[in-house]
Structures are given as structure tokens and as C-alpha cells.
ROMIRO-462223 format. One line per field, with one value per residue (C-alpha): residue number from 0; x, y, z. Coordinates in nm, 2 decimals, always signed. Layout:
nr (NUM;...)
east (X;...)
north (Y;...)
up (Z;...)
END
This chain:
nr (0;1;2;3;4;5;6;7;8;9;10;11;12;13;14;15;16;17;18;19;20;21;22;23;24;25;26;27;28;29;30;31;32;33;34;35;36;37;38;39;40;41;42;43;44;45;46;47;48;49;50;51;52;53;54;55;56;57;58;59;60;61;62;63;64;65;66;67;68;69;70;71;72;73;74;75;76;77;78;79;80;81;82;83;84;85;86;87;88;89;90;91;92;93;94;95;96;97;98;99;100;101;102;103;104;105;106;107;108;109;110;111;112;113;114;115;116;117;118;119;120;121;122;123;124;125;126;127;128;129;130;131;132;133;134;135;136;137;138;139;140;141;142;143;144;145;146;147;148;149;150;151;152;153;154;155;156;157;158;159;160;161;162;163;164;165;166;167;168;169;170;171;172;173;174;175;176;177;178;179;180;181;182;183;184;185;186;187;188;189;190;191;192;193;194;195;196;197;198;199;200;201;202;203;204;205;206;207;208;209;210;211;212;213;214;215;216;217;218;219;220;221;222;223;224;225;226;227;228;229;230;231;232;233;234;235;236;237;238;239;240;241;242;243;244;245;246;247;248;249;250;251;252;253;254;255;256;257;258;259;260;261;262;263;264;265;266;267;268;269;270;271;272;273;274;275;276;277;278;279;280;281;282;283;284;285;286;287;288;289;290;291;292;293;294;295;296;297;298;299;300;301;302;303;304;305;306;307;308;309;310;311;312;313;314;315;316;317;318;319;320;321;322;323;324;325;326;327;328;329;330;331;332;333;334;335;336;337;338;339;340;341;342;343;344;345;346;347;348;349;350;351;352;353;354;355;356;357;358;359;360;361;362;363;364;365;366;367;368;369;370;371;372;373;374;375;376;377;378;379;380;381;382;383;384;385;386;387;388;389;390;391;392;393;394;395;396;397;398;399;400;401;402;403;404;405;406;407;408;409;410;411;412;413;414;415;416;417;418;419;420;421;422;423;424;425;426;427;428;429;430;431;432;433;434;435;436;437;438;439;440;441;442;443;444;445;446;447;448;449;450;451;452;453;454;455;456;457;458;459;460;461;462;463;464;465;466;467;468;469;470;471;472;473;474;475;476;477;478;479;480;481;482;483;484;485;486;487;488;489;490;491;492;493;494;495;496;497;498;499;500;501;502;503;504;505;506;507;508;509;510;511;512;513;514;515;516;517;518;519;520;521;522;523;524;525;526;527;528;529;530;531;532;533;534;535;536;537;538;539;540;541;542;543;544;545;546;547;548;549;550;551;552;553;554;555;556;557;558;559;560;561;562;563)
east (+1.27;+1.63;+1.81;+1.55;+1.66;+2.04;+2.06;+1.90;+2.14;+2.43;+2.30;+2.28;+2.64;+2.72;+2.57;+2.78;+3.07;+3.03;+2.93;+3.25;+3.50;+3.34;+3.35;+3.71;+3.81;+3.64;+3.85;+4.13;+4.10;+4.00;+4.36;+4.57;+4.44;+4.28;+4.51;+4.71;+4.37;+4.21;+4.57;+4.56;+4.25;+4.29;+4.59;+4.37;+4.17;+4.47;+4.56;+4.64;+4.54;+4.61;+4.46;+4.70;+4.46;+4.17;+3.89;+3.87;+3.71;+3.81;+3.91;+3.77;+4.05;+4.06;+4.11;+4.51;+4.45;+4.50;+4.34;+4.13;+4.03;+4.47;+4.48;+4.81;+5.10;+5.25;+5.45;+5.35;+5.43;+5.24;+5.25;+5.20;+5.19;+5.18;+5.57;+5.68;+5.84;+5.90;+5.60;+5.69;+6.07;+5.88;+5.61;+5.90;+6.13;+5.80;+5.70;+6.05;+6.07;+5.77;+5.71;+5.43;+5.28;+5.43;+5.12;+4.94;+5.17;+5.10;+4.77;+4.73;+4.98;+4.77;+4.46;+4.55;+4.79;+4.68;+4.84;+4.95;+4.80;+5.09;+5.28;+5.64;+5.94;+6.19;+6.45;+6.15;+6.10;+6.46;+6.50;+6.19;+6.33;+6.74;+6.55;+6.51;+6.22;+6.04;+5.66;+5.73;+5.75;+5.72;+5.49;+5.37;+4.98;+4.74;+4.55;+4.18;+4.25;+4.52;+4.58;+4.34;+4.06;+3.94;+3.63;+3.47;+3.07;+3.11;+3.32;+3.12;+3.18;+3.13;+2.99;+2.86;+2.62;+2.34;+2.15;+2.01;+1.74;+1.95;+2.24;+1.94;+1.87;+2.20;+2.25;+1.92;+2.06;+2.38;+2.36;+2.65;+2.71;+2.72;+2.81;+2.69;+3.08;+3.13;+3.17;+2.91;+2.88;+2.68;+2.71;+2.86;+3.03;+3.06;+2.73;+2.62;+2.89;+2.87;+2.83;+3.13;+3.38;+3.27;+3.55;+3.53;+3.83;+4.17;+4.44;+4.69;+4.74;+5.01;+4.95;+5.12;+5.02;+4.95;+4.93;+4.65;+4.80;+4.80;+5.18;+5.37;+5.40;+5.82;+5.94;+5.66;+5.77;+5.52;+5.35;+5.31;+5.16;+5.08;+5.03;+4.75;+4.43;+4.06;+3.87;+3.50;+3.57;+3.67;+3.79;+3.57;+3.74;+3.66;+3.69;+3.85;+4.19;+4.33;+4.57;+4.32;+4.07;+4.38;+4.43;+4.12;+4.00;+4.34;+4.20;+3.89;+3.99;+4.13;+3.86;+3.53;+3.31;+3.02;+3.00;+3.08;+3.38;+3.32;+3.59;+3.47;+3.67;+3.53;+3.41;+3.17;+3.40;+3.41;+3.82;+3.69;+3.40;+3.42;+3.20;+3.30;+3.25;+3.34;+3.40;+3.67;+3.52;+3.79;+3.63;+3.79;+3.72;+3.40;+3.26;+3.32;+3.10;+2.78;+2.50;+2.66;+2.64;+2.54;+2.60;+2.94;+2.81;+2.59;+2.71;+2.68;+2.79;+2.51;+2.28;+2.00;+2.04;+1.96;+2.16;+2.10;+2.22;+2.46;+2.08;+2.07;+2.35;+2.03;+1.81;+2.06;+2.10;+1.76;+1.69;+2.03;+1.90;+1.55;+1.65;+1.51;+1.81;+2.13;+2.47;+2.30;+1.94;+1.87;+1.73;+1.63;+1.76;+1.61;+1.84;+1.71;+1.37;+1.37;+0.96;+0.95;+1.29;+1.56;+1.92;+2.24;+2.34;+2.19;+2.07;+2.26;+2.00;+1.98;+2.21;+2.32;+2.21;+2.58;+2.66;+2.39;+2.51;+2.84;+2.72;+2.38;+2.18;+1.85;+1.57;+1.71;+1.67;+1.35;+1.25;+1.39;+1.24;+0.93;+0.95;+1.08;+0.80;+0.83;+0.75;+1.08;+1.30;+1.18;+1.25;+1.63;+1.70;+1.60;+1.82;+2.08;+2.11;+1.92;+1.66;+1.86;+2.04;+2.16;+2.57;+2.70;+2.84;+2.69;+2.37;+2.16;+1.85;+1.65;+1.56;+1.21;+1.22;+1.35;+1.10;+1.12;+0.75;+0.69;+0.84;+0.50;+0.31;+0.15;+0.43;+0.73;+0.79;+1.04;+1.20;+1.29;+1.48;+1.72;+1.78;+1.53;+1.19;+1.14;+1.47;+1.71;+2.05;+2.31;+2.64;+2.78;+2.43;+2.57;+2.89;+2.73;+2.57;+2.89;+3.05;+2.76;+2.90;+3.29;+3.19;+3.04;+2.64;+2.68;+2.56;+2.77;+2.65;+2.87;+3.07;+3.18;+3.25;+3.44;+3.42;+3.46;+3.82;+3.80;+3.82;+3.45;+3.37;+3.51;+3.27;+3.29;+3.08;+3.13;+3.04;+2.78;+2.78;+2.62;+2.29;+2.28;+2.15;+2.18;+2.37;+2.78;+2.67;+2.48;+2.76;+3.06;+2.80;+2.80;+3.13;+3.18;+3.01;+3.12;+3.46;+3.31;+3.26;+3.57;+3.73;+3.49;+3.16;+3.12;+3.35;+3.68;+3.82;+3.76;+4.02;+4.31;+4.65;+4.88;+4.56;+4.26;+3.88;+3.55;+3.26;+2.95;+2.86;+2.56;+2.41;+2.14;+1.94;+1.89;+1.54;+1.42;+1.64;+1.99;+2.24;+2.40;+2.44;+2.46;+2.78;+2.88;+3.10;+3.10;+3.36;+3.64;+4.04;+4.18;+3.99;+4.15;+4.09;+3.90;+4.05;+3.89;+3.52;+3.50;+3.21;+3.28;+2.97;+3.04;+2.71;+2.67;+2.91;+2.86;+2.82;+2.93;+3.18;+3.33;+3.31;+3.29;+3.50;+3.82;+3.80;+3.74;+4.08;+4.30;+4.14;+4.18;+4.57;+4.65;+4.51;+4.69;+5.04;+4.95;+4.89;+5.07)
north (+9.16;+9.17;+9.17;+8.87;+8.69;+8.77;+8.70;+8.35;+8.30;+8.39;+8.11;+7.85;+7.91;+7.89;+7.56;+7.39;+7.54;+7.40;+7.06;+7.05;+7.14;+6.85;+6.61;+6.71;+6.65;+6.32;+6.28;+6.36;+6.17;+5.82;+5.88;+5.97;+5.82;+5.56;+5.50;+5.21;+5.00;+5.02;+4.97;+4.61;+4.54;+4.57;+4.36;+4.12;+4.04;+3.97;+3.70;+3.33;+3.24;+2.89;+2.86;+2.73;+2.62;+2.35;+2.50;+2.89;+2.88;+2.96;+2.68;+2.47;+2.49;+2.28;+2.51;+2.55;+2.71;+2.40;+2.28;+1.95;+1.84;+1.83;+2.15;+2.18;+2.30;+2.11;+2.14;+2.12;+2.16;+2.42;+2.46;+2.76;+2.60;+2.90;+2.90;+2.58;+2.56;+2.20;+2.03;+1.67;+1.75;+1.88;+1.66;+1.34;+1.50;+1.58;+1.23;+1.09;+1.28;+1.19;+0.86;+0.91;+0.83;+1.09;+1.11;+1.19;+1.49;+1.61;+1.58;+1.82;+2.05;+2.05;+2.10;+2.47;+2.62;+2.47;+2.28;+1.90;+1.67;+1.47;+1.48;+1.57;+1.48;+1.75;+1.55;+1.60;+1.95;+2.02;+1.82;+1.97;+2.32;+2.24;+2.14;+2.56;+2.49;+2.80;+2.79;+2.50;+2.64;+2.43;+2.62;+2.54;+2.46;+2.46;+2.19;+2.13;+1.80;+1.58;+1.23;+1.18;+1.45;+1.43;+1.47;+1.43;+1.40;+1.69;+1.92;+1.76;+1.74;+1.98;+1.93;+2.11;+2.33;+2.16;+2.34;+2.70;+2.73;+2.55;+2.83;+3.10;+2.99;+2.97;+3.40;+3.47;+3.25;+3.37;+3.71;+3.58;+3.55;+3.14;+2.97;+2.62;+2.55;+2.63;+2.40;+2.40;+2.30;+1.97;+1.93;+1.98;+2.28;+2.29;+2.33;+2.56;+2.78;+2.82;+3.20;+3.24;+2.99;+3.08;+3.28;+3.52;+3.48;+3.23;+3.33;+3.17;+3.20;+3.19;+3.44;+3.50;+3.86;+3.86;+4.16;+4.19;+3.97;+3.67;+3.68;+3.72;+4.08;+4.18;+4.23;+4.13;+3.77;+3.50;+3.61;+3.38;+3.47;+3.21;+3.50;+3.64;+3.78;+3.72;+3.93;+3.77;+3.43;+3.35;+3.08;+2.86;+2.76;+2.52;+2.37;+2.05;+1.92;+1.77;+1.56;+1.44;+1.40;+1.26;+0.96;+0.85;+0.82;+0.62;+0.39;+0.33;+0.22;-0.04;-0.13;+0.02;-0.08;+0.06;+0.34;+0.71;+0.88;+1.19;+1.41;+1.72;+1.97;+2.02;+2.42;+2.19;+2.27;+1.99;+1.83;+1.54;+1.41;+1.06;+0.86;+0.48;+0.44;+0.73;+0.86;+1.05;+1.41;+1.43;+1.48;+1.18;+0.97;+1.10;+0.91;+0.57;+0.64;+0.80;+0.56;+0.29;+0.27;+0.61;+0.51;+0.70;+1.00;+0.98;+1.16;+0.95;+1.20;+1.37;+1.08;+0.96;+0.60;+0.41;+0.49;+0.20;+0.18;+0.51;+0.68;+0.56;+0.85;+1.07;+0.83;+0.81;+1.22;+1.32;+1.03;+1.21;+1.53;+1.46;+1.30;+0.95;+0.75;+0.70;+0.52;+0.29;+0.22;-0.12;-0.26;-0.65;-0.81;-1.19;-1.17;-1.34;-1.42;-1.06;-1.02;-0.62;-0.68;-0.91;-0.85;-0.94;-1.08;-1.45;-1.27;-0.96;-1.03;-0.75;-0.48;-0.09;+0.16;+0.24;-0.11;-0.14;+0.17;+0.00;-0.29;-0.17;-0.38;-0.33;-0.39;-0.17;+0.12;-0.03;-0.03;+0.31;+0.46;+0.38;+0.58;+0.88;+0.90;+0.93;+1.34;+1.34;+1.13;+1.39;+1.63;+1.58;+1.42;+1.81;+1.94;+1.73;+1.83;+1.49;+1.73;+1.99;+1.88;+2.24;+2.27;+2.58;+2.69;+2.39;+2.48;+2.09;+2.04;+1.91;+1.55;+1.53;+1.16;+1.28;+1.31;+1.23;+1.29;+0.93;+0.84;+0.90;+0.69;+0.39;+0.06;+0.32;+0.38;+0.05;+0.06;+0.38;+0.37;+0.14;+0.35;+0.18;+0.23;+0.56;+0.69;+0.82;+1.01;+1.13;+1.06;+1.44;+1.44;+1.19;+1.36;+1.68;+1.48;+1.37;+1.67;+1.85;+1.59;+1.73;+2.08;+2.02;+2.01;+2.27;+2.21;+2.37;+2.35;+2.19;+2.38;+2.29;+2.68;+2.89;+3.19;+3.31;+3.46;+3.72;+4.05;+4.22;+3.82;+3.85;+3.66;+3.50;+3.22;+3.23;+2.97;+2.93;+3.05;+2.72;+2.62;+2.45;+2.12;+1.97;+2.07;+2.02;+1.77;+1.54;+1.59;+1.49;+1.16;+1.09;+1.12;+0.85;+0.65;+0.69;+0.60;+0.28;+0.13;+0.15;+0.03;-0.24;-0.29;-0.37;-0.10;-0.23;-0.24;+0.14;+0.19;+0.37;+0.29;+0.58;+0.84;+0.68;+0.73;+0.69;+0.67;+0.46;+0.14;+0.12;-0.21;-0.10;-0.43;-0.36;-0.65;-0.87;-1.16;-1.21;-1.05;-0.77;-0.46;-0.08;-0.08;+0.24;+0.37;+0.76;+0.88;+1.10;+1.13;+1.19;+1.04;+1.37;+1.72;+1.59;+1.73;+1.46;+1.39;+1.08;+0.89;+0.57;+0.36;+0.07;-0.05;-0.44;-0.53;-0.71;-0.47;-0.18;-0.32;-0.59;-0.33;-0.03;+0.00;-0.09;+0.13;+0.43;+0.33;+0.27;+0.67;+0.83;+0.66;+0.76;+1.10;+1.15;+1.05;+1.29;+1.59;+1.53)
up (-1.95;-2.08;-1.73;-1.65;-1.94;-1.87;-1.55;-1.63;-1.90;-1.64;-1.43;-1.72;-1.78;-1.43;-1.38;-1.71;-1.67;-1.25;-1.44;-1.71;-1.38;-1.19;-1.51;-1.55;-1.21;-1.20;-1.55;-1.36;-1.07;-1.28;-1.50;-1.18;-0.86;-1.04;-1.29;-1.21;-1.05;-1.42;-1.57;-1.37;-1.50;-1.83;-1.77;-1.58;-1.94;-2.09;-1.85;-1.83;-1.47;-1.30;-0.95;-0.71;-0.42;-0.49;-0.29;-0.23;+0.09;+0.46;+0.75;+0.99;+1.23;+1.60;+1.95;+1.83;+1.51;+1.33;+0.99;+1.08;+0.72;+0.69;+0.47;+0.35;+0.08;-0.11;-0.46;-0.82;-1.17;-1.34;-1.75;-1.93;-2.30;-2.46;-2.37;-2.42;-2.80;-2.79;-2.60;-2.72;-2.53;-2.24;-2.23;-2.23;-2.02;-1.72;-1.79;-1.71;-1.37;-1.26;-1.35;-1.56;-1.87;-2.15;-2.34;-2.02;-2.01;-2.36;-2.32;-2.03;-2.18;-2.48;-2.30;-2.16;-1.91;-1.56;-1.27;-1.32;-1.05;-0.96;-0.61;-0.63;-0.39;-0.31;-0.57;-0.81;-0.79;-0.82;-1.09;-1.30;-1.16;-1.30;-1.67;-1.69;-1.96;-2.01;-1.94;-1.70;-1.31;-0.98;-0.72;-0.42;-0.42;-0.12;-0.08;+0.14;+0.23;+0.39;+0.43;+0.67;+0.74;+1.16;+1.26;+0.87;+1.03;+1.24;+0.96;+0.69;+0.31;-0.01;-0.33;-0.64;-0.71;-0.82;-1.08;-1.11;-0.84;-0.57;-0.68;-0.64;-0.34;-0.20;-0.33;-0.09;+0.22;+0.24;+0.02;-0.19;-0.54;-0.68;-0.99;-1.09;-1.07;-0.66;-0.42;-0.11;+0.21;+0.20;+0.57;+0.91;+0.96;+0.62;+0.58;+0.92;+0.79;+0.43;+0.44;+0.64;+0.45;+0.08;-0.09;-0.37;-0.52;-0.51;-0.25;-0.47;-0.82;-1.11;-1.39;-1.77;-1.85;-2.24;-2.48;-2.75;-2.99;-2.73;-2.68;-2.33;-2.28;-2.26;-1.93;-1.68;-1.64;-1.50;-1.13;-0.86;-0.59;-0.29;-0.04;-0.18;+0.06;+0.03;+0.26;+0.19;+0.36;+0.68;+0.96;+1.16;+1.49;+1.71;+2.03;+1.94;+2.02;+1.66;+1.88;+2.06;+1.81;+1.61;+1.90;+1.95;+1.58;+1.55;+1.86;+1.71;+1.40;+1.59;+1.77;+1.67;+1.36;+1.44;+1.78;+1.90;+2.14;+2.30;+2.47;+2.69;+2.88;+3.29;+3.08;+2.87;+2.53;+2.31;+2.29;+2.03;+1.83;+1.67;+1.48;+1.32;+1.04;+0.90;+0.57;+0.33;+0.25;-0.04;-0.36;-0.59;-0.22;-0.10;-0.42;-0.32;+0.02;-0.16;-0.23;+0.00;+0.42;+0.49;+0.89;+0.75;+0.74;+1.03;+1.37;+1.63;+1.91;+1.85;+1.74;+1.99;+2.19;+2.46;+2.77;+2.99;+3.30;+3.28;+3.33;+3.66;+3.74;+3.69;+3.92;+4.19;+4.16;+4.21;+4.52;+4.67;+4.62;+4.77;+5.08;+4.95;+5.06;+5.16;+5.10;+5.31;+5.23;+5.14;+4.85;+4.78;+4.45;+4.32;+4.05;+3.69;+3.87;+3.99;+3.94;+3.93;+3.60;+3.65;+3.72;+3.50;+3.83;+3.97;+4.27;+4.51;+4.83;+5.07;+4.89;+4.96;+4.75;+4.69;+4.61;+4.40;+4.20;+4.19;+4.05;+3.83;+4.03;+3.80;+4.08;+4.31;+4.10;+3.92;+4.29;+4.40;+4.06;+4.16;+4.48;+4.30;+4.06;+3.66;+3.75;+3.97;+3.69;+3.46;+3.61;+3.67;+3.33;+3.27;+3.51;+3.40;+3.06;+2.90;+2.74;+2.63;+2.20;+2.17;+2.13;+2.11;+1.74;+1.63;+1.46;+1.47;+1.39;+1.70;+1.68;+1.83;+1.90;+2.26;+2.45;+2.87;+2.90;+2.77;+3.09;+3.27;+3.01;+3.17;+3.21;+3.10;+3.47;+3.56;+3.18;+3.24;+3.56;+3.42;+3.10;+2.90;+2.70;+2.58;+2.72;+2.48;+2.51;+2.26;+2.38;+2.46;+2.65;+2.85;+2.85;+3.04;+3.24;+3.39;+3.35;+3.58;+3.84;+3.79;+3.83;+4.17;+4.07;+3.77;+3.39;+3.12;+2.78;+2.57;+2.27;+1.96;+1.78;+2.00;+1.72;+1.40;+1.26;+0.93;+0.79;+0.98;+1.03;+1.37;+1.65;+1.95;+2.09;+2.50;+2.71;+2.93;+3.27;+3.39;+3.58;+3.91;+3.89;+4.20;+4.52;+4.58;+4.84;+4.61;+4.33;+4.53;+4.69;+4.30;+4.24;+4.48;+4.42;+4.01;+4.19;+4.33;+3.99;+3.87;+4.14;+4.30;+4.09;+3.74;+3.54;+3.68;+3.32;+3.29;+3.56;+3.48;+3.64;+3.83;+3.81;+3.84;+3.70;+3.77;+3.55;+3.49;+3.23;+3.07;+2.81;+2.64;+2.50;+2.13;+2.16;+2.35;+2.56;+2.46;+2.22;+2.14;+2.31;+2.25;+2.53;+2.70;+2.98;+3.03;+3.31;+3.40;+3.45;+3.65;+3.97;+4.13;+4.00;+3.69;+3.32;+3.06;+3.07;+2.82;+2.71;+2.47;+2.30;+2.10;+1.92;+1.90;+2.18;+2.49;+2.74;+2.92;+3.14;+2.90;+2.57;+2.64;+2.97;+2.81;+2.52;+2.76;+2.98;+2.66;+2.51;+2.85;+2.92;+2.58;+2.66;+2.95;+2.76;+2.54;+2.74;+3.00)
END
């Protein structure tokens, strides 16, 4: 009984004195290896902190790796008042260099250390700098926005956390920790990304280490740090050109009040999306927009219209591709008294297929749709892309008033051919629609993300390997006869001296008889070896050819300066 009850006792005192050697080491470890880490902590709660970027969240960056809402550095004074022994001196002398108000200056010296909001010049800086005031440092700050933002609909815009449950529910979307003080994505990228672009912490900051009386500890002199890593967010990059997206914003503010400019690579990746009117996603700007036109905020690249004529590429593709005509079937056109639809033209007579592509003779291709069959037209506005919203690394809801099968409804039939009725398009539809033409018969899907950059964020968004749609024969008849217009039928304003184009009009009637018109032109440049697939609608304007046309040869000369 005794060597039971020693031998348990042995094994008692084995297992605490194995329990006080683990605790010690664990002691150990925490004081030594650990040591410094809890050291800066403490030192952390003993901290004035000013945050020297306004948002901490990742980019949206274009195909070059740069910013597209115009992030940026620039200089600013930063005021730790617990140093400054004469604030009225301070708060003069600040108010004298920057051309401010002085009791402005007190104020927000008064209010707590933090970052003053005014811009500074370089004589500024070094002025504020030469003063030597203590508490008083100029730093640079980083800064989300630039003078003008590209591409605000398709980036989108942040704003505050609403209340508690939408904070809840942005913790179980995106498995990350909110406070009623974040910024969120509200929409665009912004928003399709939110999980990727929400930081954890500032990557720039300015810190006064204090000790437990509240006074600036000796010897560790005010930190700033504008190099500073956060591994939780990351970098959206995309396939757009900022230069280009840069050019043709700058053209339609010019020109556009109301329309949509899309820009596509021959791959299918997406070089520029603009909308008019647009918007400033600046908080301080964005407020003058909300509650007013909210066309501002609406992408009209990706928004659904009628094509007009332009859908008569798809008619003319799938009566090619079936062996319905050719080049040189004939059609007859009575112009305005046209019984079947009339024509914008008094009358062609006995006209070419090609020559009515050339000049969007509407009974012709009322006429030739009827041959085809609304099952045919369906069928290679499918092939063609017209049914397909998705964009790759751009996450849109799809808009279900699309729907081709109302071609086959009873009186759509005529409408339709002609881009009419129940047809609707969004312009990068139309985009790769033309494209499929440039790559020899071949849809790509258009991209906007090309991938994701970040600490274990990495990913990459491919694109496609692309479908047939019709054969190389029918594509390079097209491409013809796309030459045609520009050069004698009704898009001779699209035509672009020294490298030609080719491309297609469309005037979609927005009621009945006269008036304005939702005008497009969708083409290519060069004529030759094709590098720009543009497509330009101008709502309310004339037409195709008289709108629309010249827009598209002013974007794709500019282009071509640009690039070239």
C-alpha cells in the first residue's frame, strides 16, 4: 500500500515540477523573445497618433500600376499641442504662412494633436519648417483622391458605416472587423472589392510617445513614419489605360452631356470606361451630387440601350454566314413610303446588300430579316456576345430587361432587324461585337480586373480563350463592308485621316416620328491590323453619322497621338 501510495506521490511531483519548468520557460520566452513586442505596446498606449493618409484602404490602379481615383502625396502641417508653449505665437505665425484665418489655427491646435487641412507650396513648407517651432512638423500625407478621379462610375465611391446591423453585416460578408467610423465601398469596384481594399491599420502615421504622467518621454523624439505596411488590404488592378481613360473623359467634357465611350483592346481587355455626367467620389464633393441627377452615378457602358442600326452588323453576320446572300443580292428601297418601315433616305431603288450596309438602308434589312427568321437573329446576337452582360473582374448584377427572345414575339420581327423594339445592347456589348469581327470571327469576353496584388491576396483573372462565332470568311466580308461606311455610306465623319477606320452608325429613335436620338458609331483603328475597338453613344443627338461619328474620329485620332 505504501509503495502504491509513493509511487503516486512520485508521479504528482513529476507532473508540477514538468508544469513549473514549462511555466518558467514560457516566462522566459514572453521577457526575452517577446520582450521588446510587449515593450512597444505599452508604448503604443501611451501614444499621440495622427494618421497621415485619409482612407486606409488599398488601390484601384489602371493596367500600368497607376492610381485612377489620383491617389497621391502631398505635404502638411501636423501639430502636436502638447509641445507647443506658446500656441497664440504659433497659431499667428501658421496663419501668416498660410494665408489663413489665425483663429482657425488656434482652434484646431486647441482641439488635439492632428493634421491641418490646408495645401502647402514648397516655399510654404520651408518656411513653416525654418520657424523650428517644437510640436509643429511638415510631413508628407497620402491622399485617396486627386484633382480629378477617372472612371468614378466604374471605381465608384465610399461612404460611412451606417449604423450597427449594416456594420454586422459587413463582419459576416467579408469576415472583417468594422467600426461605425470606416469608410465602405458604396459602389463600383469599390464596392465588388470591399474585402480586398479594407485596411486594418494606417500605413502612415506621426506619433509622440508619452510617459505615464502625459509628458513626451526624453530621448525618443517624434516618429514619422510614411513607409509603413499593412498586410490586410490589398490592390485592385485593372485593365484600363489612365491615359486613355484620361483623353477621352477630357473629350467628352467637351462634347458629351448626357452618353458613354468605350475603349477595348483586339484581347477583349477593357482600355476605358466613360460615362457623362459623371460625378466627384471625394468626400467634401461627392455631397453636392447625392439627392440630385443620379444619371451621375449611373454607368452607361454597361447600361442597356437601343442599338439601332449598328445591330444590323449582327443581321448582316448571320445572312453571310448562312449563304443567304451576297455583296451582290438586291434589295428594293421606297424610301419614306417604304410600306414594310421607311428609310432615312427619300428612296435607294434597286440597291446591293453591301451598299445597303453602307448606307443603313432600313427595308433592306427589314426585308432580309425577314428571310433569316427571328430564330436565326437570335441566334447570332448569342453568338455575338449581345446576350452575354458578364465582364470579367467586374462583378454586375445582370439586368434582366435583356432579353432576345422577344424578338420572336408577334410584330417584333421588322423592329428588330433594324436595332429596334425589344432590342437592347450595352455599349461594351456592342464593343465585342465588333471586336469578334477584328479577331477574325472570335468572341473574347471583355475584362475590366486583370488581378488582385497583396500579401496572400495575390490573384489573377485570365482572359478568355474565345468562342468562334462565325467563320474568318464571314468576318473579313464584315470588315469590309464596316470599311465601306466610313469611306462611302453614311459614317464618313468617323473616318480617320493617315490610318483609317471602319465601324458602323446606329440612331436609335427614343418615340415615335421625329426628334432626338440615342446616336452611336462603334468601330476600329486602325483600318489595318486593328489596335482600338471604340464605341461612342451620345444620347439626345441627331444621329449616328452626324453625332456620334465625329466623336469616335476625334477619341480614336487622339488615341493614336497618344500611343503612338
Amino acid at each position: 500500500m505504501d509503495i502504491i501510495i509513493s509511487k503516486r506521490l512520485v508521479w504528482i511531483f513529476s507532473l508540477l515540477a514538468l508544469f513549473l519548468l514549462m511555466l518558467t520557460a514560457r516566462l522566459g520566452y514572453l521577457q526575452i523573445a517577446r520582450g521588446e513586442i510587449y515593450a512597444r505596446q505599452a508604448l503604443e498606449r501611451e501614444t499621440e497618433k495622427v494618421v497621415l493618409e485619409d482612407f486606409s484602404r488599398g488601390m484601384i490602379l489602371d493596367r500600368n500600376y497607376n492610381s485612377l481615383t489620383g491617389s497621391h502625396n502631398a505635404n502638411r502641417v501636423v501639430v502636436f499641442p502638447r509641445l507647443v508653449e506658446d500656441k497664440a505665437l504659433v497659431s499667428t505665425g501658421l496663419a501668416s504662412i498660410l494665408r489663413v484665418d489665425a483663429g482657425e489655427i488656434r482652434k484646431k491646435i486647441s482641439s488635439g494633436p492632428g493634421l491641418l487641412s490646408y495645401p502647402l507650396d514648397a516655399g510654404q513648407a520651408l518656411a513653416v519648417k525654418q520657424q523650428g517651432w517644437e510640436g509643429v512638423t511638415v510631413v508628407p500625407a497620402h491622399f485617396r483622391y486627386g484633382v480629378r478621379p477617372l472612371a468614378t462610375q466604374v471605381v465608384g465611391h465610399l461612404g460611412r458605416v451606417r449604423d450597427n446591423a449594416e456594420r454586422e453585416k459587413l463582419a459576416r460578408l467579408t469576415g472583417r472587423s468594422y467600426s461605425l467610423s470606416d469608410w465602405v465601398g458604396r459602389q463600383g469596384l469599390e464596392m465588388y472589392y470591399e474585402q480586398v481594399l479594407k485596411g486594418d491599420s494606417p500605413a502612415a502615421s506621426a506619433r509622440l510617445f508619452l510617459d505615464a504622467s502625459g509628458k513626451a518621454l526624453p530621448g525618443l523624439p517624434l516618429e514619422v513614419n510614411t513607409n509603413g505596411a499593412d498586410p490586410s488590404r490589398g490592390n485592385v488592378i485593372t485593365t484600363l489605360d489612365a491615359a486613355i481613360q484620361s483623353k477621352v473623359e477630357e473629350i467628352m467634357d467637351r462634347e458629351v452631356e448626357m452618353g458613354a465611350v468605350v475603349v477595348m483592346a483586339p484581347g477583349g481587355d477593357l482600355l476605358a470606361m466613360a460615362s457623362r455626367p459623371a460625378y466627384n467620389p471625394a468626400p467634401g464633393k461627392i455631397e453636392d451630387y447625392l439627392g440630385g441627377n443620379n444619371d451621375a452615378f449611373l454607368d452607361q457602358c454597361t447600361d442597356l440601350f437601343q442599338p439601332g442600326s449598328i445591330f444590323k452588323v449582327v443581321v448582316a453576320a448571320a445572312a453571310l454566314e448562312e449563304g443567304l446572300v451576297s455583296e451582290d443580292t438586291l434589295f428594293y428601297c421606297a424610301g419614306r413610303e417604304d410600306r414594310l418601315i421607311s428609310c432615312w433616305h427619300p428612296g435607294h431603288g434597286e440597291i446591293t446588300f453591301a451598299r445597303a450596309f453602307a448606307e443603313s438602308c432600313n427595308p433592306a434589312f427589314a426585308r432580309l430579316g425577314l428571310k433569316l427568321g427571328a430564330a436565326k437573329i437570335i441566334e447570332y446576337a448569342g453568338r455575338l456576345g449581345l446576350n452575354n452582360q458578364e465582364i470579367t473582374g467586374y462583378p454586375l448584377p445582370r439586368k434582366n430587361q435583356q432579353d432576345f427572345r422577344l424578338i420572336a414575339a408577334k410584330y417584333n420581327l421588322v423592329n428588330s432587324s433594324v436595332g429596334q423594339g425589344p432590342v437592347l445592347a450595352t455599349p461594351v456589348q456592342i464593343s465585342a461585337m465588333l471586336n469578334t469581327m477584328v479577331n477574325g470571327g472570335v468572341y473574347r469576353q471583355p475584362r475590366l480586373v486583370s488581378g488582385i496584388s497583396g500579401p496572400g491576396l495575390e490573384k489573377q483573372f485570365p482572359p478568355g480563350e474565345g468562342v468562334r462565332a462565325v467563320s474568318p470568311d464571314t468576318a473579313a466580308r464584315l470588315l469590309k463592308l464596316l470599311g465601306m461606311v466610313t469611306t462611302e455610306g453614311v459614317g464618313r465623319e468617323a473616318y480617320v485621316p493617315g490610318v483609317g477606320s471602319a465601324g458602323k452608325t446606329g440612331s436609335a429613335q427614343l418615340g415615335y416620328g421625329g426628334g432626338p436620338v440615342n446616336a452611336w458609331f462603334s468601330g476600329y483603328v486602325p483600318k489595318e491590323n486593328p489596335q482600338y475597338i471604340i464605341t461612342v453613344l451620345v444620347r439626345n443627338g441627331k444621329s449616328g453619322g452626324e453625332t456620334a461619328a465625329p466623336l469616335f474620329r476625334e477619341i480614336a485620332r487622339e488615341i493614336m497621338l497618344l500611343k503612338h
